[in-house]
C-alpha positions in Angstrom: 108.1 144.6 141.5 108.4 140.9 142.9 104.2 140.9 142.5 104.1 141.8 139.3 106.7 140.0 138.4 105.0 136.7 139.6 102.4 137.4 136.9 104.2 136.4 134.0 104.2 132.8 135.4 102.9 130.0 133.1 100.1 127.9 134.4 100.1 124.0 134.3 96.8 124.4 132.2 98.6 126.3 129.8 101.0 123.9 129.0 98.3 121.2 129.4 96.5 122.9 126.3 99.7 122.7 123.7 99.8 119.0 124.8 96.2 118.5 124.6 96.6 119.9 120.9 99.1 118.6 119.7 98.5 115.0 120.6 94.7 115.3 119.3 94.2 112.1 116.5 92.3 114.5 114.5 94.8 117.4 114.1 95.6 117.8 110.6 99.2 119.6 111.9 100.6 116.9 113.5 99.1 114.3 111.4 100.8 115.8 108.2 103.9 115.3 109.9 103.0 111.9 110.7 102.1 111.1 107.6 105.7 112.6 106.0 108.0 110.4 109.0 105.9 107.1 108.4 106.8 107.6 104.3 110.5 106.9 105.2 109.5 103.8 106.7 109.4 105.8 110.7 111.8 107.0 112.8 113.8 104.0 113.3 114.8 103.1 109.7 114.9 106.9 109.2 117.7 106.5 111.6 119.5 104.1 110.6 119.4 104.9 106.9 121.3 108.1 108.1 123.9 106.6 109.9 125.0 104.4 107.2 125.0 106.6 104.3 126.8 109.0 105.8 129.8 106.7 106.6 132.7 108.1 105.4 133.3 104.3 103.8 130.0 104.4 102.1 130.6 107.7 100.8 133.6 107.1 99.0 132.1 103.7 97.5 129.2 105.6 95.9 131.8 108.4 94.4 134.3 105.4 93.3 131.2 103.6 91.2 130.5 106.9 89.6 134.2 107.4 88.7 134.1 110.8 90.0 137.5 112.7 89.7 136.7 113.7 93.3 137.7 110.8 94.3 141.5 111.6 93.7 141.1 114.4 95.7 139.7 113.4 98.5 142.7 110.7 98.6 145.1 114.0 98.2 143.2 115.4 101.1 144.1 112.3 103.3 147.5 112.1 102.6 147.9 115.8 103.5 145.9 115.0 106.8 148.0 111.9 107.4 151.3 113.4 107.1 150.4 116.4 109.3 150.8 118.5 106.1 149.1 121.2 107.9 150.2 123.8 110.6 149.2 122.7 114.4 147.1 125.1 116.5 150.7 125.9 118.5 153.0 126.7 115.6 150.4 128.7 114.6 150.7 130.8 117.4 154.5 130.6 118.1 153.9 131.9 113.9 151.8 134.7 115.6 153.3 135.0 118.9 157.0 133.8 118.7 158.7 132.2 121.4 156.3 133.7 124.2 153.8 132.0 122.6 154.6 129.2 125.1 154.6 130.8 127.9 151.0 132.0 127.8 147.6 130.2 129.0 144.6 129.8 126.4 141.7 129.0 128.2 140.1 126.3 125.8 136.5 126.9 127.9 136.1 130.1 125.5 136.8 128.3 122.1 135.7 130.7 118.8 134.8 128.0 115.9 136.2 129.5 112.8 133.4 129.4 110.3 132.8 130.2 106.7 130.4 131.0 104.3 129.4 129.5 102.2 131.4 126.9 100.4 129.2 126.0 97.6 131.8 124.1 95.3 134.1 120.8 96.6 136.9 122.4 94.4 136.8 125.3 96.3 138.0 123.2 99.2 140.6 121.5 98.1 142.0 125.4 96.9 141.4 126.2 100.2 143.6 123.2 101.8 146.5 124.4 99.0 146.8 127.1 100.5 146.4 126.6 103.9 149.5 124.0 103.4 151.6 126.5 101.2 151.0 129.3 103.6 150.5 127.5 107.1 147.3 128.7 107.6 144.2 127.4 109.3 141.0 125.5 107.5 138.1 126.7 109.2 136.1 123.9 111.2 132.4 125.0 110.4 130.9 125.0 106.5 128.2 126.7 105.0 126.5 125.7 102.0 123.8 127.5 100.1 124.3 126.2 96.5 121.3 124.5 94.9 121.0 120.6 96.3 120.0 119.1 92.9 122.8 120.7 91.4 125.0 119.1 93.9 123.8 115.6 93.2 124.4 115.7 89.7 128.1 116.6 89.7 128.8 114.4 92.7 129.7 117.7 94.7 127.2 116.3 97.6 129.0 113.3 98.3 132.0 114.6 97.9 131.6 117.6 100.7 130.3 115.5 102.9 133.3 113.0 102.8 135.5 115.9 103.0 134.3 117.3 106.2 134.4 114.2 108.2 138.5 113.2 107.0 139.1 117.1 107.5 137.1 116.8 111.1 134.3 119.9 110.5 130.7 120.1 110.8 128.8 122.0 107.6 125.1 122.6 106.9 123.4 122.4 104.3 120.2 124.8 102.3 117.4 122.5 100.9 115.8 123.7 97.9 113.1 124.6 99.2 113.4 128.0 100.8 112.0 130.3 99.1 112.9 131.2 96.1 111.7 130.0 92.7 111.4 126.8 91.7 111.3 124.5 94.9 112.6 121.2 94.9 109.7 120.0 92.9 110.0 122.4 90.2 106.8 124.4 91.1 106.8 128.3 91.9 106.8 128.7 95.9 105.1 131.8 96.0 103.4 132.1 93.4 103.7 136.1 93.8 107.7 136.1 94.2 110.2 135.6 91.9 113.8 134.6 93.1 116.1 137.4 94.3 114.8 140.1 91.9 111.8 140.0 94.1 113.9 139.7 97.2 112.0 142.3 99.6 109.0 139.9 99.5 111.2 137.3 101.5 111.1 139.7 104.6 110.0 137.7 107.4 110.9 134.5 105.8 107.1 134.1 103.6 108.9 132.2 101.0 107.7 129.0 102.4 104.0 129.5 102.6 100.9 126.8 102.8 102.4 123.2 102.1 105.2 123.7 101.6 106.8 123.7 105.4 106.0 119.8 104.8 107.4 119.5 101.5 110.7 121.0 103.5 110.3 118.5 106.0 110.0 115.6 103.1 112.9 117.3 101.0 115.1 116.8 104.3 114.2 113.1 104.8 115.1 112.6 101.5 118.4 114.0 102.0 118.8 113.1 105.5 117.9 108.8 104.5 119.7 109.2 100.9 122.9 110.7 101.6 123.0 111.2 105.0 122.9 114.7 105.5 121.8 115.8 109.3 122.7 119.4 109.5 120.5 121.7 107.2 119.4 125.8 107.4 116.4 127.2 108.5 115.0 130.3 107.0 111.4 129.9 108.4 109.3 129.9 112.0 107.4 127.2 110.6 110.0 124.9 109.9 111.8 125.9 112.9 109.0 124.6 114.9 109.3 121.0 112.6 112.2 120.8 113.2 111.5 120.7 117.0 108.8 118.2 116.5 110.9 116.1 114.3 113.8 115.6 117.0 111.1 115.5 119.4 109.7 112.2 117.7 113.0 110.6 117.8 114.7 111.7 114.0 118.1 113.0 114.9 117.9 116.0 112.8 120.1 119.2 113.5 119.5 122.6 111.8 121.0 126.6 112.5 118.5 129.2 112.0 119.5 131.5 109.4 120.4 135.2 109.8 118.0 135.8 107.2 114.9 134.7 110.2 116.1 138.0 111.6 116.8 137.4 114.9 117.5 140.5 116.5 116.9 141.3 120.3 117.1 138.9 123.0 113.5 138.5 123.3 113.2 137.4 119.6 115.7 134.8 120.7 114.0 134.0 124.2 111.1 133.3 122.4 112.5 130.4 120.1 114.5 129.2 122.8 111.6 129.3 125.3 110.2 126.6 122.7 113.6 124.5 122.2 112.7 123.6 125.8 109.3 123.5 125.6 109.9 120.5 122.8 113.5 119.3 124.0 114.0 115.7 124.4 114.4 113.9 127.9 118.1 114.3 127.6 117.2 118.0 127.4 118.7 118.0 123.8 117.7 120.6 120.9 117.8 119.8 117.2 118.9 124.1 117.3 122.9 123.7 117.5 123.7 127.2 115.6 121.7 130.0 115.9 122.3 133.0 113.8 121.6 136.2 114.8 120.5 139.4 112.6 124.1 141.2 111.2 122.3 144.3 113.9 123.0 142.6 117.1 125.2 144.4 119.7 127.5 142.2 122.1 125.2 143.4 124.9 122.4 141.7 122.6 124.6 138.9 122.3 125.3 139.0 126.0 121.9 138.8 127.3 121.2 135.7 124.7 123.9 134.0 126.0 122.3 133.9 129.1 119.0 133.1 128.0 120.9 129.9 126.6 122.2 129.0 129.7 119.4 129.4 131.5 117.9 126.7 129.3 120.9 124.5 129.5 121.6 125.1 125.7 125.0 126.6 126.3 126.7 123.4 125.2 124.3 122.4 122.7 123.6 125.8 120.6 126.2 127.5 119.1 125.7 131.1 118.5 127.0 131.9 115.1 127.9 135.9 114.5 129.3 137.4 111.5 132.5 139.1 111.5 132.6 139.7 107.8 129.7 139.7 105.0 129.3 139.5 101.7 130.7 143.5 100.1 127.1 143.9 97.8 123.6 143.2 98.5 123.2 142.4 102.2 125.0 145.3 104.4 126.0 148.7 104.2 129.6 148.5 103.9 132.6 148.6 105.5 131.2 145.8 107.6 134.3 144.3 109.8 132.9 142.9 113.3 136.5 141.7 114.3 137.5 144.4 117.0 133.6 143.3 118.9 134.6 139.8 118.8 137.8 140.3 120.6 135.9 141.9 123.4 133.1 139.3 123.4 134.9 136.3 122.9 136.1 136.1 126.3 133.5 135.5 128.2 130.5 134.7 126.1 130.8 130.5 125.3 130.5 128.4 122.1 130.3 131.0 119.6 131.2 131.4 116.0 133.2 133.9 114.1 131.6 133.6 110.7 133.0 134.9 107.8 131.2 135.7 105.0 133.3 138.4 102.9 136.8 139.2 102.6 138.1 142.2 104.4 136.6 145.3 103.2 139.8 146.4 102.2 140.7 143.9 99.8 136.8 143.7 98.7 136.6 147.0 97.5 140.1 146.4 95.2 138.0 143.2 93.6 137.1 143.2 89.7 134.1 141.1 91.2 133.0 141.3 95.0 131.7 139.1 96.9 128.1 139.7 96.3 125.0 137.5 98.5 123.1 137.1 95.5 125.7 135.2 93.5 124.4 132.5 95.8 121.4 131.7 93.8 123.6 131.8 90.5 123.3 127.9 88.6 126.5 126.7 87.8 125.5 126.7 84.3 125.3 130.5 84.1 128.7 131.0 86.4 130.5 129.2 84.2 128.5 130.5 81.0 129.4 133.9 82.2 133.2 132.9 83.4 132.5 133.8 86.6 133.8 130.6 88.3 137.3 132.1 88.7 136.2 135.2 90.2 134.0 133.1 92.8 137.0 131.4 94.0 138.7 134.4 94.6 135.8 136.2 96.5 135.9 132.4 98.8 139.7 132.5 99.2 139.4 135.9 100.3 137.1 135.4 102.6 139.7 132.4 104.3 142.2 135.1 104.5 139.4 137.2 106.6 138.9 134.6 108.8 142.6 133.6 109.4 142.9 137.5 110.1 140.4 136.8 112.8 142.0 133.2 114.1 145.1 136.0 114.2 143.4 138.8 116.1 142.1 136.3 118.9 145.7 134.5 119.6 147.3 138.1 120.1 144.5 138.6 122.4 145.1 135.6 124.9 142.0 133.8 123.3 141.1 130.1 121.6 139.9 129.5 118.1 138.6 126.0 116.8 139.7 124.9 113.2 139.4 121.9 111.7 139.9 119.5 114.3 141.6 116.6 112.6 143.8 119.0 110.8 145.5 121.2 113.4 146.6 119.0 116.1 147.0 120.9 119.8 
């Protein structure tokens, strides 16, 4: 076994090929990348554009010249932070626990982050932080965001998020434009054979980025990334997966999550990516891949066995593996869907995951007028609010934080550690 095992060794020559390629002066791959970084004015400025817009100073400049009536709320949000409006991380468990709450050891090595999905309006939020004062519950410290960027510019929601989550003390992603579904970010069919979520089947795989337009994703982000700051972003494609690798790899300090939509389902599917984090991975031994979500399919033992491909590759502190407890109740899983009980038994030993919550409980889904449905994500605003759907949306998100302070509930009566948002719920 040991002799056929030595034959899956990689030879130096091998690895002196992908080098020879992709530092070749004449190959059109890497040159079009080239091409995109040196349009921002190179890494450098690229950088340091970043850095100042997103200051949470900056930020709030840019929303006061606009007169945005966000502003007002994000100086709410402050004052609640400031006065320690919300619950700490131990009354929340003496809430959960009672009095033997201090008695017991959480071993904050084997931290769940509480995450939800997706947030796609600022209001939303600041419901969110009403109620988590009113009913001492917790604000989740990882975002999700899938609404439509352009959209988010125009009503100021953009700037707004993003000041949120740094006073709140969260980390949230963003979904660029263009990803597949119809138009892109420059108004042009993708596929010219697909046709946004009624042609959703032709996404399998992720082909809704075909030919150019993995660069166009890479110039949309630069945009975003030098404008307003943005860092974190999606990934719903291989191709831009591998950019995204090249991209850190030149120096730009992006960070992205693969999508559970890539379909990432056995731990060789995930060796694979990860075998090329490394392959590309800075001299630090950094990765621009800091959450990795895997196909709603996986088992714990799937889960298990990634884990240690992580560690293996020193990624264990780095990548974040991001698992759903709860999904949307229409148009993405067979329901009931409720991973909470696997969690418990996972979340004890497996390091730096997520509990991501996507849907309310089944319970309380199945009672909705209007469930949580995935494809509501590529509504416009216009037709939500045309169709008085706005409303119901918030509902579907609140329920949703009730689902994942169900979870934050299930792991303190099991001995274990959840992360919310850090400048929030003091320790």
């Amino acid at each position: 076994m040991d002799d056929l095992r030595q034959r899956l060794m990689i030879k130096e020559e091998n690895l002196n090929q992908i080098n020879d390629f992709l530092l070749k002066k004449d190959n059109p791959l890497t040159n079009g990348l080239l091409e995109i970084v040196e349009k921002y004015g190179g890494v450098d400025e690229i950088n340091r554009k970043g850095k100042e817009t997103r200051k949470l100073g900056n930020l709030m400049k840019r929303l006061e010249s606009k007169k945005s009536s966000f502003v007002k709320d994000l100086e709410w949000l402050c004052k609640q932070r400031d006065r320690e409006a919300f619950i700490s991380v131990p009354d929340f468990r003496r809430k959960i626990l009672g009095k033997k709450a201090d008695l017991m050891r959480f071993d904050d090595s084997f931290a769940a982050t509480l995450e939800i999905s997706a947030s796609n309006f600022f209001p939303w939020l600041i419901e969110e932080a009403k109620k988590s004062i009113a009913g001492q519950e917790l604000m989740p410290s990882r975002y999700i965001r899938v609404r439509s960027m352009k959209e988010q510019v125009e009503d100021d929601d953009l700037l707004a998020f993003a000041a949120a989550m740094q006073i709140i003390g969260a980390s949230y992603v963003q979904t660029l434009d263009t990803k597949g579904t119809l138009p892109g970010a420059d108004g042009k069919p993708i596929n010219v054979h697909l046709a946004g979520p009624e042609t959703i089947t032709g996404y399998f795989g992720g082909v809704g980025m075909p030919n150019e337009y993995a660069l166009k994703w890479v110039d949309e982000f630069l945009h975003y990334y030098t404008e307003y700051g943005l860092q974190q972003v999606l990934n719903t494609n291989t191709g831009t997966v591998l950019l995204g690798y090249l991209m850190q790899k030149l120096g730009i300090d992006i960070e992205f999550k693969i999508s559970v939509f890539l379909g990432y389902d056995n731990p060789y599917s995930i060796l694979w990516t990860l075998m090329t984090a490394r392959l590309l991975s800075r001299d630090d031994g950094s990765t621009p891949l800091i959450g990795f979500n895997f196909s709603n399919s996986v088992s714990n033992e799937t889960i298990e066995l990634s884990a240690q491909v992580r560690e293996a590759f020193d990624f264990e502190d780095i990548m974040r593996i991001e698992h759903h407890i709860t999904e949307a109740y229409k148009s993405i899983v067979r329901q009931p869907y409720d991973r909470t009980k696997e969690l418990m038994k996972i979340a004890s030993h497996v390091r730096n995951i997520s509990a991501k919550h996507e849907g309310g409980t089944p319970e309380t889904e199945k009672t909705r007028e209007h469930p949580s449905d995935i494809l509501d994500y590529f509504m416009p605003k216009k037709d939500i609010t045309e169709k008085g759907l706005m409303p119901k949306l918030l509902t579907n998100y609140l329920d949703k934080h009730d689902a994942l302070n169900r979870t934050a509930k299930a792991l303190t009566e099991c001995s274990l550690v959840f992360i919310a948002a850090q400048n929030l719920h003091r320790k």
